[in-house]
C-alpha positions, 0 to 999 in steps of 0.5 A: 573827470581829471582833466590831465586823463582826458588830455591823455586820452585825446593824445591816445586817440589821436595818434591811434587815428593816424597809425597808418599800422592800425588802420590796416590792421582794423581793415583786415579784421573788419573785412574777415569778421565781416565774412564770419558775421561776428555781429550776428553774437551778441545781444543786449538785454536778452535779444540779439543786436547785430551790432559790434560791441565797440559801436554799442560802446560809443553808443552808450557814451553818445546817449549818455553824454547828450541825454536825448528824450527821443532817439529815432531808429531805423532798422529794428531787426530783432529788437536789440538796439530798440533795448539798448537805447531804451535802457539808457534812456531808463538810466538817464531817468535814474540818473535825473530822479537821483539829481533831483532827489525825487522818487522814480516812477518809470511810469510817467518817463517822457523819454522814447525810443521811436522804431521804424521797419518796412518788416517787423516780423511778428516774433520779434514784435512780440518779444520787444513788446514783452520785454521789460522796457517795452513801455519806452519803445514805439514801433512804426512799420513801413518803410523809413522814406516812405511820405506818411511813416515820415510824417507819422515820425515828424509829428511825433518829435514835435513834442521832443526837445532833445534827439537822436537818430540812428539810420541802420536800414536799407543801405544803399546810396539812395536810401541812406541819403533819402532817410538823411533828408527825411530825419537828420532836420530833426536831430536837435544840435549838440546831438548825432545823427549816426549812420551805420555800415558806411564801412561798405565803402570800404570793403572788397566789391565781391564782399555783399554779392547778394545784396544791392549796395557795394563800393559807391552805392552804400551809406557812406557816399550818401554821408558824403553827397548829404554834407555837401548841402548839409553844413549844420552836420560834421563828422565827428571823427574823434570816435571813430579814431578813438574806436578803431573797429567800427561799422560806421567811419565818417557815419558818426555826424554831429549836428553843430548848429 
């Protein structure tokens, strides 16, 4: 890629992060389409990801830029995100196959994505394993901090040489934290651990009324009190100012070493 474009857009990125104008009118539009459940909208491939489309843009570009062999996810919902990452993966093996000029057998793809769910609801099983990239996905059902799914998931990314994990669970400080303790040890450097709905810091106290996190008890303080011990991880900043609307500021760590 040019290199004076790249320039440009660092310089773009930059200056948007520190646009105090931005960053209050990101703040209102997060807070009201929070309330409106826009994530609830969109799907990937056919089934419903609860994600914001700028989030699952990063996700791609982080996916493709790190080519992981084993992303791990906790929180699978109705299956979207278990699709889109398995997708990328397919066109990370594409991508390889052409590279190497060899024929590609989607069969024999090393390349996973591994879902952890205190809950899979049956329907949801079904359609994700039904899909046309199931043969990429395995499901554990239980709970992500759980001692035997995370020994389940441990031995698992032994076999793996490159990682990523995804942590869009249960999202109070204790969980949050507990599952950064349980897998962020297996993210590989140069990768990401990403940590979404860190954005719950920073929304109003009466904003999630029924559920059990809020401001100080979501996320994104156990972000903060996990790199207090945590030096190898840093947040990479750069996306989120490059984003603007994203559910995961500070939630976007880099494993550095």
């Amino acid at each position: 890629m040019n290199q004076s474009f790249l320039s440009e857009v660092q310089q773009i990125t930059a200056a948007n992060g520190a646009s105090e104008t931005l960053a209050a009118a990101t703040r209102q539009w997060m807070e009201e389409s929070i309330r409106a459940r826009y994530s609830y909208c969109f799907r990937w491939l056919g089934r419903p990801v609860i994600q914001y489309p700028q989030d699952m843009a990063a996700m791609q570009e982080l996916i493709w830029a790190v080519r992981p062999d084993l992303i791990i996810e906790t929180g699978i919902a109705h299956g979207g995100s278990l699709i889109l990452s398995a997708s990328m993966l397919a066109m990370l093996d594409m991508s390889d196959a052409i590279t190497e000029g060899r024929t590609l057998d989607p069969a024999k793809s090393e390349r996973l994505v591994l879902g952890v769910d205190i809950d899979i609801r049956a329907h949801n099983r079904a359609a994700i394993e039904s899909h046309p990239m199931a043969s990429r996905i395995r499901m554990i059902q239980g709970s992500s901090i759980a001692e035997d799914v995370v020994a389940q998931v441990r031995e698992l990314a032994k076999g793996f040489k490159r990682v990523m994990a995804c942590l869009d669970s249960n999202h109070t400080h204790d969980h949050v934290l507990a599952e950064l303790q349980a897998y962020a040890q297996l993210v590989t450097p140069g990768s990401y651990c990403v940590v979404f709905d860190t954005v719950v810091e920073d929304m109003p106290a009466d904003m999630f009324p029924d559920r059990p996190w809020a401001p100080g008890n979501n996320p994104k303080t156990a972000v903060w009190e996990f790199l207090k011990s945590h030096p190898q991880f840093e947040i990479d900043r750069d996306i989120q100012h490059k984003l603007l609307l994203t559910v995961a500021p500070d939630g976007w760590l880099r494993r550095v070493r």
